[in-house]
C-alpha positions, 0 to 999 in steps of 0.5 A: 783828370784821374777817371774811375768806376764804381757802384753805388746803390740807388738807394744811396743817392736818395740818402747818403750819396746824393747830388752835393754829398762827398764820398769815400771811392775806394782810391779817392773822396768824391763829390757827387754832381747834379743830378741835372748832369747825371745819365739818367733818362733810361731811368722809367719816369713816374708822373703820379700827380699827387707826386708831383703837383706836391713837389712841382715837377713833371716827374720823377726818376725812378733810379732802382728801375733799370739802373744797369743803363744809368750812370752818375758822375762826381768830381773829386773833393777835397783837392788838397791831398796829402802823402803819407810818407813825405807828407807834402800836399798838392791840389793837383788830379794826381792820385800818386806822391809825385815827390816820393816818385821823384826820388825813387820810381818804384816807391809810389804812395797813393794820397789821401785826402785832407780831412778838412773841408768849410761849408756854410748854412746856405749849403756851399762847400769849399776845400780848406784854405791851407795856403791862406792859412799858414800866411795868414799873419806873415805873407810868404816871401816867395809868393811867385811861385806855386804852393809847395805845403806839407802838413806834419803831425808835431807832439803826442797829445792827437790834438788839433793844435798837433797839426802843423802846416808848413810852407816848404818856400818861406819855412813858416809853419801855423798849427790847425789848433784853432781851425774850428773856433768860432772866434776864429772865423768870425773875425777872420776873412778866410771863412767869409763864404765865396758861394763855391758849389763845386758838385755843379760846376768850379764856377757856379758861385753865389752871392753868400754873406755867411761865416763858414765853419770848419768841419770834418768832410765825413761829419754827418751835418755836411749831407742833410738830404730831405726825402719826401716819402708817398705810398702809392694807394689808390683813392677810396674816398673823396674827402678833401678838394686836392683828392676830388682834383685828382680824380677829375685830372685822372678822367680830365678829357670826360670832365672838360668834355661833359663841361664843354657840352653841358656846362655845370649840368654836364659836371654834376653828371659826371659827379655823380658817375665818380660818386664826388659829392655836388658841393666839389663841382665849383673848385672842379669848374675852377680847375678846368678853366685853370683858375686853380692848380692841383698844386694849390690844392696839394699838401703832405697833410692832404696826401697823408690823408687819401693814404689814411681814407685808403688803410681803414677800408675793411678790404682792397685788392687791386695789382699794387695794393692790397689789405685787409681788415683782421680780427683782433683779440677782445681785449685789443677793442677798446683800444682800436678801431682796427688792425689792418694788415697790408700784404702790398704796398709801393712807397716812392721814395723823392729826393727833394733837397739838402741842406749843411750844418742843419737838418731839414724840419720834420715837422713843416714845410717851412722854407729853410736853407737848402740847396736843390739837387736838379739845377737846370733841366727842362722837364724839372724832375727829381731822383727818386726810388720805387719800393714794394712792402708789406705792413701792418697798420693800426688805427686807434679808437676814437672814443678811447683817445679823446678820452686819454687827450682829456685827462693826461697831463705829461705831454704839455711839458714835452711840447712846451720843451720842444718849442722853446727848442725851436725858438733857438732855431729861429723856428716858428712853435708847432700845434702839437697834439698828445696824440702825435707823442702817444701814436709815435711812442707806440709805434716805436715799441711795437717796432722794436718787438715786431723786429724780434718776431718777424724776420726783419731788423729794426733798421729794415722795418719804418713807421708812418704816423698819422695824427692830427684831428681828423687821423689816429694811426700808425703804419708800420711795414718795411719795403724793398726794391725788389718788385716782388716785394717782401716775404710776408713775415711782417703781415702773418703777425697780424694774427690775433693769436700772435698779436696780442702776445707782441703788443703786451710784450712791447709795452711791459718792455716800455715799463723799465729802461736800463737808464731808468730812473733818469729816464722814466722821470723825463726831466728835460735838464737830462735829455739832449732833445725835447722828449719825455721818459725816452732814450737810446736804451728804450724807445729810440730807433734808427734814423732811417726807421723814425719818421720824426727823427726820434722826437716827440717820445715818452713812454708814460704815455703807453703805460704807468712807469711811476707810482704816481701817475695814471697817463698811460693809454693802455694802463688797464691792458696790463692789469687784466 
């Protein structure tokens, strides 16, 4: 087997390159094992029990933390390989056209590999069966002997139907035309899925009743992972049973032992001490006797939620984490409650799964088709990175936005287009409210203006929405891997002075598209996804920046783009 080494940054296993994704090496396309096979247990663990009760593991790995002592491992995929010169195929681990040096020992050709691969919805992934292929409808007649197969290109047009593979024993050859026809492989065995996982192992198989469908090895649907973002914030406030939970598992042995010696005497005391409200210390007493996990008590909502009661304190200022309230400009106060600047904030970044030819929903946490990246290890772990940044977070006014939800009429049409989108996806509606599509939509105007003013790039900068009844607002802030954490040319825009300019500049931004006025009439019949008045000219950001993968997006309701309508929340903003 050919062995080679090459980098790869930690950030690109959580993302592009993790464990089942297939990369390009410089001499040869990979697929990257488990994780479980990885050399990774250098790499410091982290066992922050939000983390980790959310996503049932003892701990994850911090790969960007002393990476110099970790090492991942890959097999080669594809296996069917093709010279470019004589154009003959092989299966083998060679990397060099063993026929063209046959003939001439200096003419060594390196291979590449074919283009080709089949996977399937349940995750699997098989090389493309080419010699079935080509004797699909006539059985080779020297079936004895070992596949000798070459893949010549024949006519002009670039067309699938160009590709032809041959069979150099029987002479036969079939054109590729209709290797990704869904007929095809509907009514054809070759696509019936046989389970293959080839980043574990060539015999992890299962059982799978799928059709696999023929896709291009660097097409975007073959890699979907799911990425589950935590800002590490310490706990201000306890609002909700998961976060009480939390605090007790912190200070576990003081509890177990005030419970012990005192009984629920003992509890209240400690309680107290812990500024937790008395109605809590029944779910303590089960906790303690174990008859409840914090598992059971922990959602990403809930989660959200401790990072919210974190980043509207007026000021915090511990080793990790610090922020600040700031003044805002008059005009600003009837819009928000606040603007809080974070100078520091450490985000983990966890690896949870992936899935093929779908995408992970955003949205829910609804049991979906994936594949994990860990499969067979004792503590259960995940691959995880660590980032430290520096944001700004705004929180919205209360009054002000139930105001708005009252009288808007744009965002029911978005929602009702967004669900009947789900429904051909087999997925249940959501409850969506008009303050997700109108937090989300500033958040991505606000974005694109800050990029221009603070140093960063669009794609560096992320948003974190929080919105549901009891939240109203949104954090945007970059991170990096350096501990030192970034330069502060995002937080010193939260200044009155320079803030207020930004913010009615992006919004006077939102008043025109260049698509416009396809775009600011938000007709669904022209939209490729369920949003309002938003595209790529406008309001869309890179995948990597957007929480909700550019959905749940319209302009209207940031500001009157059209002459008959009066949605927009900062409609008056502008007229002064």
């Amino acid at each position: 087997m050919n062995q080679q080494n090459e980098t790869i940054r930690p950030s690109q296993l959580i993302y592009q390159s993790g464990p089942g994704a297939i990369v390009e090496l410089l001499y040869q396309s990979v697929i990257v094992k488990s994780a479980d096979q990885w050399q990774t247990r250098r790499a410091p663990q982290e066992k922050d029990v939000r983390i980790t009760s959310f996503l049932g593991v003892d701990h994850v790995r911090i790969l960007n933390e002393n990476p110099d002592k970790q090492k991942i491992k890959a097999v080669e995929f594809p296996k069917w390989k093709i010279c470019p010169k004589c154009h003959n195929m092989t299966n083998y681990d060679n990397t060099n056209c063993y026929y063209c040096t046959r003939k001439n020992e200096d003419d060594i050709q390196e291979l590449y590999a074919s283009r080709f691969v089949l996977a399937c919805e349940n995750g699997h992934l098989s090389d493309f069966p080419y010699e079935e292929w080509v004797h699909r409808n006539k059985p080779c007649t020297e079936q004895s002997k070992d596949p000798r197969l070459m893949l010549k290109t024949r006519g002009s047009s670039g067309s699938l139907s160009d590709l032809h593979v041959i069979c150099l024993h029987c002479k036969h050859s079939e054109s590729l035309g209709s290797i990704m026809k869904p007929e095809e492989r509907e009514n054809h065995s070759l696509f019936d899925c046989h389970g293959e996982r080839p980043w574990i192992s060539n015999t992890a198989k299962q059982k799978c009743n799928c059709k696999m469908k023929t896709t291009l090895r660097g097409a975007s649907n073959v890699y979907s992972p799911s990425v589950m973002s935590f800002l590490q914030v310490p706990l201000t406030a306890s609002s909700s049973e998961f976060e009480v939970l939390y605090l007790v598992e912190k200070d576990k042995e003081n509890f177990s032992k005030a419970y012990l010696s005192m009984g629920e005497a003992g509890l209240e005391m400690a309680c107290n001490f812990k500024n937790i409200p008395s109605s809590f210390i029944p779910a303590i007493k089960q906790y303690l006797d174990g008859s409840i996990t914090l598992s059971e008590s922990s959602t990403y909502e809930s989660i959200k939620k401790q990072e919210w009661n974190t980043l509207i304190q007026d000021e915090i200022n511990e080793e990790r984490f610090s922020s600040k309230k700031v003044d805002i400009a008059p005009t600003l106060v009837p819009y928000f409650d606040g603007v809080f600047r974070v100078d520091s904030v450490p985000e983990v970044q966890v690896l949870k799964e992936f899935t093929r030819l779908d995408y992970i929903d955003r949205f829910t946490d609804e049991e979906s088709k994936t594949q994990p990246v860990v499969i067979t290890s004792e503590p259960k772990w995940l691959p995880a990175v660590r980032n430290y940044g520096e944001g700004i977070f705004f929180q919205f006014n209360l009054e002000k936005l139930l105001q708005w939800e009252q009288t808007e009429q744009i965002t029911s049409a978005i929602v009702r287009a967004y669900n009947t989108q789900r429904e051909e996806f087999k997925k249940s509606p959501l409850d969506i409210l008009p303050r997700q599509i109108l937090l989300h939509t500033f958040s991505h105007a606000l974005l694109q203006e800050l990029a221009a003013h603070c140093g960063y790039t669009t794609t560096s900068l992320k948003e974190r929405i929080y919105a549901n009844d009891d939240m109203y607002g949104a954090f945007i802030y970059t991170a990096s891997g350096d501990s030192e954490g970034s330069l502060g040319g995002l937080t010193n825009l939260a200044q009155s002075e320079k803030l207020l300019p930004i913010i009615i500049r992006a919004l006077e931004k939102m008043s025109y598209c260049s698509s416009d006025p396809i775009c600011s009439d938000g007709e669904f019949e022209y939209h490729t996804s369920a949003n309002g008045a938003a595209c790529h000219a406008c309001t869309f950001v890179s995948e990597t920046s957007c929480e909700w993968g550019n959905l749940l997006l319209d302009r209207r309701t940031l500001i009157n783009i059209n002459p008959n309508e009066k949605d927009g929340y900062f409609d008056q903003l502008l007229e002064m």
